[in-house]
C-alpha positions as CSV (number, residue, x, y, z in Angstrom):
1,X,-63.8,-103.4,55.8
2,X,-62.3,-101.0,58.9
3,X,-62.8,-97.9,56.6
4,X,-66.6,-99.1,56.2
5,X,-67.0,-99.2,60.1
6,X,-65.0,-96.2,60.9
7,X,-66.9,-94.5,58.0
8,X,-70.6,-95.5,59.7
9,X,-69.2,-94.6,62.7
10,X,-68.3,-90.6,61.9
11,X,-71.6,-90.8,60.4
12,X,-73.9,-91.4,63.4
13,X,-71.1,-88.7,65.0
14,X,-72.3,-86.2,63.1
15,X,-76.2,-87.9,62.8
16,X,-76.2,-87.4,66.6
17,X,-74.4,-83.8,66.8
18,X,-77.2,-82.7,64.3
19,X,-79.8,-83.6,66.0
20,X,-78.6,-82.2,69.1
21,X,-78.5,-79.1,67.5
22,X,-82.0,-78.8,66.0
23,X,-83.1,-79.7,69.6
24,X,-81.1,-76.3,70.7
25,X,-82.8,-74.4,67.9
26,X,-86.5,-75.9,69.1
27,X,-85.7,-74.9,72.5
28,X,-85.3,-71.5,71.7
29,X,-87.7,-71.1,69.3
30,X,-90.3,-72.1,72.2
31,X,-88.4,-70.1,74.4
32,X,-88.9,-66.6,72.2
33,X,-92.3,-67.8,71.1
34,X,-93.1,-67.8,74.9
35,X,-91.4,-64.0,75.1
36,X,-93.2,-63.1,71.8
37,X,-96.5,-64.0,73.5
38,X,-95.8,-62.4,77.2
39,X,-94.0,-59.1,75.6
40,X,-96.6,-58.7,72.2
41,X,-99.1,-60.6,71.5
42,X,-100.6,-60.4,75.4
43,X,-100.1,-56.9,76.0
44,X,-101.3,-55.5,72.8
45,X,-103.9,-57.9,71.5
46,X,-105.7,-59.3,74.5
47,X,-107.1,-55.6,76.0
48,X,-108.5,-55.2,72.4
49,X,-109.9,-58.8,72.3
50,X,-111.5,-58.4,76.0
51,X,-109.4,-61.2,77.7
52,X,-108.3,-61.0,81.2
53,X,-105.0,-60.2,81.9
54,X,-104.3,-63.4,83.8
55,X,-104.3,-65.2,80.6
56,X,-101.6,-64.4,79.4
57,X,-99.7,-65.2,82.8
58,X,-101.4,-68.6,83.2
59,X,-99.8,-69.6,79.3
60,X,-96.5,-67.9,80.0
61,X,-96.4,-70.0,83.0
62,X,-97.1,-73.5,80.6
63,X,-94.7,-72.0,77.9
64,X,-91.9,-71.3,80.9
65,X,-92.1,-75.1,81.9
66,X,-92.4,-76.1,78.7
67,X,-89.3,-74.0,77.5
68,X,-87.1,-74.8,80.7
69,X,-87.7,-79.1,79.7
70,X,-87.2,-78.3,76.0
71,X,-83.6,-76.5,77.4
72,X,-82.6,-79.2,79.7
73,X,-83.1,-81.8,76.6
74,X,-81.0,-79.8,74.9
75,X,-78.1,-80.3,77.3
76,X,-79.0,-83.8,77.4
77,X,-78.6,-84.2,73.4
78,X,-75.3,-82.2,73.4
79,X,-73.8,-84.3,76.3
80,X,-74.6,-87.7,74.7
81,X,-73.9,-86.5,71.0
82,X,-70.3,-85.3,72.5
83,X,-70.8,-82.6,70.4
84,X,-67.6,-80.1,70.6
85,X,-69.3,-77.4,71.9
86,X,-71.2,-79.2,74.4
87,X,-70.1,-77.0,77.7
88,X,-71.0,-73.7,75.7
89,X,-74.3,-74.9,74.9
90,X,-75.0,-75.7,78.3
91,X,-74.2,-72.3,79.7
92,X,-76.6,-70.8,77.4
93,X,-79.2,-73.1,78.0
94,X,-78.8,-73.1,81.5
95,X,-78.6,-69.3,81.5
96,X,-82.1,-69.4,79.2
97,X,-83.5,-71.7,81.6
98,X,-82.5,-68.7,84.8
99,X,-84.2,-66.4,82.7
100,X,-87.1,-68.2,82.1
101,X,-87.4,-69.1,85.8
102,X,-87.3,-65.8,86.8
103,X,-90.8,-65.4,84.6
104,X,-92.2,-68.1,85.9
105,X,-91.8,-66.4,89.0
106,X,-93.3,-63.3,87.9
107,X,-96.3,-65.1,86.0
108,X,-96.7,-66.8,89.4
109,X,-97.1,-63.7,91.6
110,X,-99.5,-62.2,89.1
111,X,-101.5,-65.8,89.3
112,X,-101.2,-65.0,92.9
């Protein structure tokens, strides 16, 4: 009966560890979706479609906050799941969430 409980037990370990790290791969998915958009798609297609240029600054800005919450749930799901690598996760995230602060900024002063 204590192999059945241990046994359940490494399972929801590695259950949680998982899912932390799907939630590190969606947060940088949105975070290079957001670069794919400000670097590519913006600069090359919206000139030929006829849309303003502040466009693109006023969705970089959503997909920024959006990116930097989906980055701090990250380190939230690594930290509960105990996962081992839980520290180096949370220096990349936090050092994707720097960079993505530093475009809000810039999508901010071209807003403003």
């Amino acid at each position: 009966m204590g192999d059945s409980v241990a046994e359940t037990a490494g399972k929801t370990q590695v259950s949680q560890q998982a899912k932390a790290q799907n939630t590190f791969s969606t947060a940088m998915v949105i975070s290079g979706i957001r670069c794919a958009f400000t670097y590519v798609i913006f600069p090359v297609f919206a000139p030929i479609l006829g849309v303003a240029s502040g466009v693109g600054s006023g969705i970089g800005l959503v997909a920024s906050i959006i990116g930097i919450a989906a980055n701090i749930y990250s380190i939230k799901r690594f930290h509960s799941s105990n996962h081992k690598y839980k520290w180096h996760m949370t220096v990349l995230n936090v050092g994707v969430i720097g960079l993505l602060a530093g475009l809000m900024v810039m999508d901010l002063t071209s807003l403003f």
